[in-house]
C-alpha positions in Angstrom: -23.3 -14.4 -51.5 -24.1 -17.3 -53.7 -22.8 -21.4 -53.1 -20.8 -23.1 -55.5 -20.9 -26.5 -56.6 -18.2 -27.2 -54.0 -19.7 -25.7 -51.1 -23.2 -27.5 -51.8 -21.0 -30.5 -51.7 -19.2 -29.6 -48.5 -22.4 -28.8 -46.5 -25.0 -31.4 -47.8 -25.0 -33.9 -45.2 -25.2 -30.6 -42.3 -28.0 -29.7 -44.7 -30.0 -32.6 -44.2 -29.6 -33.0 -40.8 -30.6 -30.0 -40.4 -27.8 -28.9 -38.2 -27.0 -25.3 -40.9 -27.9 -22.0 -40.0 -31.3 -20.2 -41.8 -29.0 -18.2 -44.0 -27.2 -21.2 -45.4 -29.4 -23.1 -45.8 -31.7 -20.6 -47.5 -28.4 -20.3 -49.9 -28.5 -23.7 -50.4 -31.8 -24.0 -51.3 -31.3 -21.5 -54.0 -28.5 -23.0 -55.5 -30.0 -26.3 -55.4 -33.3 -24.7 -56.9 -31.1 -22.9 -59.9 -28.0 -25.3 -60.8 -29.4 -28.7 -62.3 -26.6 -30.8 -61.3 -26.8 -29.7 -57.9 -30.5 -30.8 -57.7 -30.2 -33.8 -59.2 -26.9 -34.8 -56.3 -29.2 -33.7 -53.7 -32.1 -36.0 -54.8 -29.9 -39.1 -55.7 -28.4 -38.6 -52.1 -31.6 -38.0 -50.0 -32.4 -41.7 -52.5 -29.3 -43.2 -51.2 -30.2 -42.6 -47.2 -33.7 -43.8 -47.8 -33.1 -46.9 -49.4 -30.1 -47.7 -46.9 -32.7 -46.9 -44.2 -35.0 -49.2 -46.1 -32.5 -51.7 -46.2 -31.8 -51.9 -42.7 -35.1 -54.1 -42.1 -34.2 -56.9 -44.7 -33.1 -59.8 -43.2 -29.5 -60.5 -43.9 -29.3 -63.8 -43.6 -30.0 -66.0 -46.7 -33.2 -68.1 -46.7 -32.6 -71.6 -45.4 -33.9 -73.5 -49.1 -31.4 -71.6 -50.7 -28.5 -72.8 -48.0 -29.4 -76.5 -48.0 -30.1 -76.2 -52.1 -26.3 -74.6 -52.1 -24.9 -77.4 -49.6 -26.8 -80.1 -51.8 -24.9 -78.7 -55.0 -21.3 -78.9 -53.5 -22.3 -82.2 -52.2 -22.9 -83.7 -55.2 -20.3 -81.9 -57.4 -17.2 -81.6 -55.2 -14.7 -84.4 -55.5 -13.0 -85.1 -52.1 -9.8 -86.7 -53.2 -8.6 -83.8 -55.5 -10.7 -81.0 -53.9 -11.8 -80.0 -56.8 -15.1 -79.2 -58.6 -16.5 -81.9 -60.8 -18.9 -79.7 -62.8 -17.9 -80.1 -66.4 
């Protein structure tokens, strides 16, 4: 018995972690291999997962130039007694 669209959808992530039985994913695998949209989901999600993966080692926190350039800025252009910007 073939996979629809839907039940590619419904078993994707169990597909990639591996955790479906032969059969199924054998199923998948032709689906995936025949239906072009299919194929195309399944490669922009295995994308997705590597670059949040990838992602994971960039430091989050801003560099420290760019914290004391954005502090300098607000210095210089905030206006105490109104709180308000004074950038024209």
């Amino acid at each position: 018995m073939m996979l629809t669209c839907e039940d590619v959808n419904d078993f994707l992530a169990a597909y990639l972690d591996g955790d479906i039985p032969e059969d199924l994913r054998r199923r998948f695998d032709m689906h995936v291999a025949r239906c072009s949209v299919c194929g195309a989901y399944l490669n922009q999600y295995r994308n997705t997962i590597e670059l949040t993966r990838d992602s994971a080692f960039l430091d989050p926190e801003p560099p420290e130039a760019l914290v004391e350039m954005t502090l300098e800025f607000l210095r210089n252009h905030w206006d105490e007694e109104d709180g308000q910007s004074r950038i024209d």
